[in-house]
N, C-alpha and C positions, 0 to 999 in steps of 0.2 A: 596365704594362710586362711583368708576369710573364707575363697571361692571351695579351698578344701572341706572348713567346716563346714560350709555349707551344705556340701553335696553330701556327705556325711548326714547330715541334718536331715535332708531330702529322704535317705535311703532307709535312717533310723523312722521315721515317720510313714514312710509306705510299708514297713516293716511290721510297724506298731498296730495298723491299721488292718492288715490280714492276720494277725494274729487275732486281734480283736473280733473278726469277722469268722475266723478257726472255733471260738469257744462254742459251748453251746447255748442253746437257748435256753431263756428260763423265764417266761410268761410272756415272748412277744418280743422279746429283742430282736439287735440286732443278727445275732449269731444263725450263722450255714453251715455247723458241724452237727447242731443236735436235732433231734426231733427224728420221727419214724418218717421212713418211707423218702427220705434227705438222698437215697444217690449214695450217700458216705455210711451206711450204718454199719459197715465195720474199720471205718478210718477214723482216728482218734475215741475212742471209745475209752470208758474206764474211768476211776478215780487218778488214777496216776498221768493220763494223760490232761487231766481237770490239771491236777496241779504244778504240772510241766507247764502247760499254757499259761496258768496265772503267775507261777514264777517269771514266767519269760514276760508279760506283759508288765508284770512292774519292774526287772531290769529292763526294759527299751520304754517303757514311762520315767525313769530315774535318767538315762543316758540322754533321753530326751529333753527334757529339763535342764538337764546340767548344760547340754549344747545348747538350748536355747538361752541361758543364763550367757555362755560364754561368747556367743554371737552379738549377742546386746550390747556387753560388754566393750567386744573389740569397734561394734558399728557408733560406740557414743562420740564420738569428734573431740575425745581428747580435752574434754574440759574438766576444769577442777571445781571441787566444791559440789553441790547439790543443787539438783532442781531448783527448788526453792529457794536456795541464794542468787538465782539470777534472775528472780521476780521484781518486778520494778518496784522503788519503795511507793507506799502508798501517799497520795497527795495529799492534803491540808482540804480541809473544805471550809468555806466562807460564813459564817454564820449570819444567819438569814434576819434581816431588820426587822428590827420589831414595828408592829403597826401602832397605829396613832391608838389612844385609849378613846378619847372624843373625837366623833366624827366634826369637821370646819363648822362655822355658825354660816348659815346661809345670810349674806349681803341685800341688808333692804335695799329696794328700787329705790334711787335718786329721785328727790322732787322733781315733778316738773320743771322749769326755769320760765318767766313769764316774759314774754317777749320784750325786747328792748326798745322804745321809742329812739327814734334818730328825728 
């Protein structure tokens, strides 16, 4: 069923893609049907044929879509629930010790000790 829509998929998209390449120009596009001196100036010419082309290009944009929608669909592995429910729950985080308000007293040096007579 997949390899079907697939190929399908494949065909609607090479499809979509010369059509798109059929319209004509219109300040620098993509389009090889319009413009003087094109090889084609009398193939697809006309209003009528403008809006044959745009018909056809947004039914094989709409069929496109939908296959791509139903491809997705069939390739998700079958799990339930949403994306975002199988996000891991988020962790606890530790709060951070507070620091000393006074810095230590610094320790005076020990007297000397004055040597012991034996």
């Amino acid at each position: 069923m997949v390899t079907i829509l697939l190929v399908i998929h494949l065909i609607i998209a090479i499809a979509l893609v010369a059509v798109v390449l059929l319209q004509r120009s219109e300040g620098g596009a993509l389009g090889i049907g319009g413009g003087s001196g094109g090889g084609m100036s009398g193939f697809l010419t006309g209003r009528s044929t403008a809006n044959l082309l745009t018909r056809t290009t947004a039914i094989l944009a709409a069929i496109f879509i939908v296959t791509s929608l139903t491809l997705a669909k069939l390739s998700g592995g079958g799990g339930s629930g949403s994306f975002f429910d199988q996000a891991p729950a988020p962790t606890s985080v530790p709060a951070p010790a507070e620091p000393e308000t006074t810095p230590p007293e610094p320790q005076a040096p020990a007297a000397p000790q004055a040597p012991v007579a034996q």
